[in-house]
C-alpha distance (Angstrom), angle and dihedral (degrees) to the residues before:
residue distance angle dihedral
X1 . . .
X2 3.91 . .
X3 3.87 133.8 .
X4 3.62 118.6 -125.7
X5 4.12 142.1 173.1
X6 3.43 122.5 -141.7
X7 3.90 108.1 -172.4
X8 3.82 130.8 -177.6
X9 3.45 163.5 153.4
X10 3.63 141.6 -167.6
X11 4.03 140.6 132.8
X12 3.17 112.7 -49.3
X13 3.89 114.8 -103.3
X14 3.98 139.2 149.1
X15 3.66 115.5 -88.5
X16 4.44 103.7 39.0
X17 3.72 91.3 108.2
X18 3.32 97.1 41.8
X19 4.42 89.3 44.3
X20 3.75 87.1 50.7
X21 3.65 106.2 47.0
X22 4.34 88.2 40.1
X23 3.23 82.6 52.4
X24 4.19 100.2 54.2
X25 3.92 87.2 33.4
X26 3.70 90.9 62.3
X27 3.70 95.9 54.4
X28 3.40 93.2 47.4
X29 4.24 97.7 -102.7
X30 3.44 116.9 159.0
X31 3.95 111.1 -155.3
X32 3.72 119.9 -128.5
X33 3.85 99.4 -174.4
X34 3.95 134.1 -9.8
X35 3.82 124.7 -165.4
X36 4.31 120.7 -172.2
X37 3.57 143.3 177.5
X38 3.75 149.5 179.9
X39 3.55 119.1 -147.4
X40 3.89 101.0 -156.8
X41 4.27 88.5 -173.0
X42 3.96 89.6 62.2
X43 4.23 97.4 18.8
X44 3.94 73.8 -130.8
X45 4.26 118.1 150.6
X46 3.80 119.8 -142.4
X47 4.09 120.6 -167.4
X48 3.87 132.9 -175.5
X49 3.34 119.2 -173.1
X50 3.76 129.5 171.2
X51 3.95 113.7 -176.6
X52 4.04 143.0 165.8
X53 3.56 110.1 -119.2
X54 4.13 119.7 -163.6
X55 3.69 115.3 -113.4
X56 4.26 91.5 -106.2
X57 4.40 82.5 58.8
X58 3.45 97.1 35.2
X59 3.96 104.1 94.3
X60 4.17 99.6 110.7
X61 3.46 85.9 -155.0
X62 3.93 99.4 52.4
X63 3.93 84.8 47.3
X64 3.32 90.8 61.9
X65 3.87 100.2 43.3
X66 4.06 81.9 52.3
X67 3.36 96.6 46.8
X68 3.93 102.9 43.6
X69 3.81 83.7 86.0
X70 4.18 97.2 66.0
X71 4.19 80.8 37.5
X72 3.77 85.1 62.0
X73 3.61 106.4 39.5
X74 4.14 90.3 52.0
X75 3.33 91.8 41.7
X76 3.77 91.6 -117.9
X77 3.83 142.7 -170.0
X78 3.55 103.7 -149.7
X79 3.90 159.7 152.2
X80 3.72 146.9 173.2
X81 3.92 115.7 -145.2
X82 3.94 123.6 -167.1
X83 4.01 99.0 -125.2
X84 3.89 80.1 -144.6
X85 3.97 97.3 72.3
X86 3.46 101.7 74.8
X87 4.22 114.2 -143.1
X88 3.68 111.9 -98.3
X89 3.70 102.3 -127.0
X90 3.97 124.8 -161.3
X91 4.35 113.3 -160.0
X92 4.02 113.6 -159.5
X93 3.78 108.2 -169.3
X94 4.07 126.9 171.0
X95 3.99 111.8 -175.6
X96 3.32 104.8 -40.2
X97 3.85 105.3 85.4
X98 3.99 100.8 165.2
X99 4.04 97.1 99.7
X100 4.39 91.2 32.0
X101 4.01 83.1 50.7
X102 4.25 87.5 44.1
X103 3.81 87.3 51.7
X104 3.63 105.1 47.3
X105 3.90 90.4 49.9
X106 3.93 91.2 50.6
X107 3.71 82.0 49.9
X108 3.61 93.9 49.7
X109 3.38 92.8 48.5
X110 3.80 90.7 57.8
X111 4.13 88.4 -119.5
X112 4.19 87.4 117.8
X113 3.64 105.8 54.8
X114 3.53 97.2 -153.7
X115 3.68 145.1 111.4
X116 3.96 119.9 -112.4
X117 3.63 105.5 -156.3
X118 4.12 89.0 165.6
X119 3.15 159.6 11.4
X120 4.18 120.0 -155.9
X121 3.68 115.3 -173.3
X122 4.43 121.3 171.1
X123 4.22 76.4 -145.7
X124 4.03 130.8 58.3
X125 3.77 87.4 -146.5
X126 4.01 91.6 114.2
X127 3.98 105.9 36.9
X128 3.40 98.7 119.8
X129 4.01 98.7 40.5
X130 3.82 75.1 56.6
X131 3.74 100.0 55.1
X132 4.29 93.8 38.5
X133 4.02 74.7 73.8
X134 3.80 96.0 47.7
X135 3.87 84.1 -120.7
X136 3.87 116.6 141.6
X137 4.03 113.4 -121.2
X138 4.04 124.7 -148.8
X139 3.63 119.7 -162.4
X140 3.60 107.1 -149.7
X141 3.60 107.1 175.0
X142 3.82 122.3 -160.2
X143 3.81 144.7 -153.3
X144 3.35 132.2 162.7
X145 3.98 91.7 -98.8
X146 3.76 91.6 52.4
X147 3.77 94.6 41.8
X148 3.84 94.3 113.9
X149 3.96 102.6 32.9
X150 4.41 90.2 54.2
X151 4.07 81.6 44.9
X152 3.69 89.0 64.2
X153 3.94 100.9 36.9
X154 4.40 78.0 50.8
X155 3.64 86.6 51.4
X156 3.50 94.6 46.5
X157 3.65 95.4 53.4
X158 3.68 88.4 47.0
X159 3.85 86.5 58.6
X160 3.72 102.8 41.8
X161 3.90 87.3 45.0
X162 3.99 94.2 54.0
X163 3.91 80.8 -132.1
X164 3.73 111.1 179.5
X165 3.21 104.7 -177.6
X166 4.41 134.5 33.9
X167 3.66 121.5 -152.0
X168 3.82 126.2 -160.1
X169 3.69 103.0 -149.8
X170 3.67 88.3 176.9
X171 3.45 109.1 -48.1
X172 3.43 120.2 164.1
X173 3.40 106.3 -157.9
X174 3.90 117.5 106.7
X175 3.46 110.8 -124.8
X176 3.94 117.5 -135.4
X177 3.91 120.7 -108.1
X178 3.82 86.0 -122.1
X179 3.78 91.6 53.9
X180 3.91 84.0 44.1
X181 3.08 105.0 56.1
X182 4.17 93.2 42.2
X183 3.88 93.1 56.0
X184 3.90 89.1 36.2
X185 4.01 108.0 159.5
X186 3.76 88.7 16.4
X187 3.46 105.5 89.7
X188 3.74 135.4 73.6
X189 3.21 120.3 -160.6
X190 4.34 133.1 -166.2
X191 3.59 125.2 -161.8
X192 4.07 136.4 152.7
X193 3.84 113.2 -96.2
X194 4.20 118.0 -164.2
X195 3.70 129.3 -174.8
X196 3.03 85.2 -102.1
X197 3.11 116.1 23.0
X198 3.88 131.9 -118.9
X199 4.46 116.6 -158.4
X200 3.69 125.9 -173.0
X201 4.15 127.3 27.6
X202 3.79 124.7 0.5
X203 3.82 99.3 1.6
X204 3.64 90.5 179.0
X205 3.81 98.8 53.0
X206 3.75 81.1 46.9
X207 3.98 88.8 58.6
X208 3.56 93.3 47.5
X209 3.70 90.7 53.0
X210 3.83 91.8 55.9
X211 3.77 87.9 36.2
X212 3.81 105.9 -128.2
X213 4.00 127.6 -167.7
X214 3.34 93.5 -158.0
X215 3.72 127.1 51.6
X216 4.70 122.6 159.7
X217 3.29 148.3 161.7
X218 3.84 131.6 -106.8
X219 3.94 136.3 -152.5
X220 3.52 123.8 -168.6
X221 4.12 143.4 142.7
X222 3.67 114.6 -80.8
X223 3.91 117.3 -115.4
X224 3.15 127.5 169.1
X225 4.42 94.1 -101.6
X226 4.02 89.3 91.3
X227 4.02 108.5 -107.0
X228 3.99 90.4 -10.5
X229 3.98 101.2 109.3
X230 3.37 131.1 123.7
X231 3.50 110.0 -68.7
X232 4.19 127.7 -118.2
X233 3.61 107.7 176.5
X234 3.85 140.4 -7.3
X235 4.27 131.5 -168.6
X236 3.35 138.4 178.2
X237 3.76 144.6 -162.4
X238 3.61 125.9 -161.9
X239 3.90 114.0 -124.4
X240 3.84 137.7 -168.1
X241 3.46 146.6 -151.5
X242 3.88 96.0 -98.6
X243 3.65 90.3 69.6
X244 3.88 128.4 98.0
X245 3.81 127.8 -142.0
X246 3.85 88.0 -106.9
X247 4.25 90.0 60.0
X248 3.73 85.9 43.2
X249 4.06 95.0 57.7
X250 4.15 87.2 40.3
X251 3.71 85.9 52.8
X252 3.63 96.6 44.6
X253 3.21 91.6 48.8
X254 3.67 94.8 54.3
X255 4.00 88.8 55.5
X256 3.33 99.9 47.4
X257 3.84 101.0 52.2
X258 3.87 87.0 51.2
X259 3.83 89.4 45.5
X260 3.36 83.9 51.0
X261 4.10 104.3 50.8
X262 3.51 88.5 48.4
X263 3.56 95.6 55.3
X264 3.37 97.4 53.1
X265 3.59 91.4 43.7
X266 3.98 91.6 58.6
X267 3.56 87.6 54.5
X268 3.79 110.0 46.4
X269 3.93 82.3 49.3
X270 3.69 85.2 54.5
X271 3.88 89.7 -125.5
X272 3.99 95.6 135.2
X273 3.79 115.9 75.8
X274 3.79 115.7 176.8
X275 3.50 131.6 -125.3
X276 3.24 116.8 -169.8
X277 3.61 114.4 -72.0
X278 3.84 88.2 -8.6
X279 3.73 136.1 52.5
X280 3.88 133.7 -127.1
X281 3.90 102.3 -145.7
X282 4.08 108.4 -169.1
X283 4.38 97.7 -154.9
């Protein structure tokens, strides 16, 4: 037997369930779990399904040709993954190594099942945490001049690596709308989110100042409105006035590497379907 994901979304009509699970019971699928549901803002239907399929149905790419039919007829975004190929997963990191260092531990722990085929940093600060994973580093370093050449060599790699997926693990770099809107769905993105909330240097220090209780961590899909994508995951932790602006970072910190490992889990276990400006995340 062989794992699979069949993921989709359509307007909502009678008979998708009943197209979907015809269509796995004919080939002899047996369904291990199933997640659904209706969006009555959009009328929009969203499906997860992860199922075993028997060696004679297991061909991802004859599932697909056999399936484009029901994709049609619904009017359906869709795809079917082989849980066997693991995402190819590209980390950018500037100075700021707490969630990259988070990551790479999940990874070698086996908890991410994903390949790492890079890591691309504008600093050289984290080489060497790099190569303890066996994980080739580029140095891409960035000014405002070379903004659109290192875009291209980053594309490049992206290209040459078959990456499928970009990860943000804080780096501070703004990526251009071109770039954006290129890599569109393919890059996750972590940044600290306060009630309210604080833009531009020190935004901790800047909480502390206006004394907060409550300060998080955000993950979302990079587009090219600044910090405005569809949205992954969120946390909070509730803070008081007996902390300093150094326990606030070390705290922040904390939430936004787990923010940001669950994130990324969601989506390599293609649990996180968007819609529209939001996302429908099946845990």
């Amino acid at each position: 037997m062989s794992q699979h994901i069949l993921t989709l979304s359509c307007p909502d009509t009678i008979g998708i369930v009943h197209a979907v699970s015809g269509f796995l019971t004919e080939r002899g699928c047996n369904i291990v779990d199933s997640a659904q549901f209706w969006d009555r803002g959009t009328g929009l239907f969203f499906m997860r399904v992860h199922f075993d399929a028997a060696r004679s149905a297991a061909d991802p790419a004859l599932l697909r040709e056999e399936f484009a039919p029901i994709g049609e007829r619904f009017a359906m975004g869709w795809n079917i993954h082989d849980q066997s190929v693991k995402p190819r997963v590209l980390l950018m990191v500037s100075r700021l190594g707490h969630c990259l260092n988070d990551l790479l531990y999940r990874y070698g722990l086996g908890a991410l099942p994903m390949e790492i085929p890079a890591i691309v940093s504008n600093h050289r600060d984290f080489y060497k945490l790099a190569a303890s994973y066996d994980i080739p580093f580029h140095h891409l370093p960035v000014t405002a001049e070379t903004k659109a050449a290192q875009e291209a060599k980053l594309l490049a790699l992206v290209d040459d690596l078959s990456v499928d997926t970009i990860v943000l693990a804080r780096y501070m770099q703004v990526l251009s709308d071109d770039l954006c809107r290129k890599l569109e769905g393919r890059v996750i993105n972590i940044h600290h989110s306060f009630l309210p909330s604080f833009k531009g240097a020190k935004p901790y220090h800047q909480a502390h100042a206006r004394g907060v209780k409550l300060i998080g961590a955000t993950a979302h899909y990079v587009t090219a409105d600044l910090d405005e994508g569809p949205i992954i995951e969120q946390e909070v932790a509730r803070v008081d006035h007996a902390l300093t602006p150094d326990d606030l970072v070390a705290t922040g910190r904390d939430i936004e590497s787990v923010v940001l490992a669950r994130a990324v889990k969601y989506h390599i276990e293609r649990r996180v379907l968007l819609n529209g400006n939001k996302t429908v995340v099946f845990k």
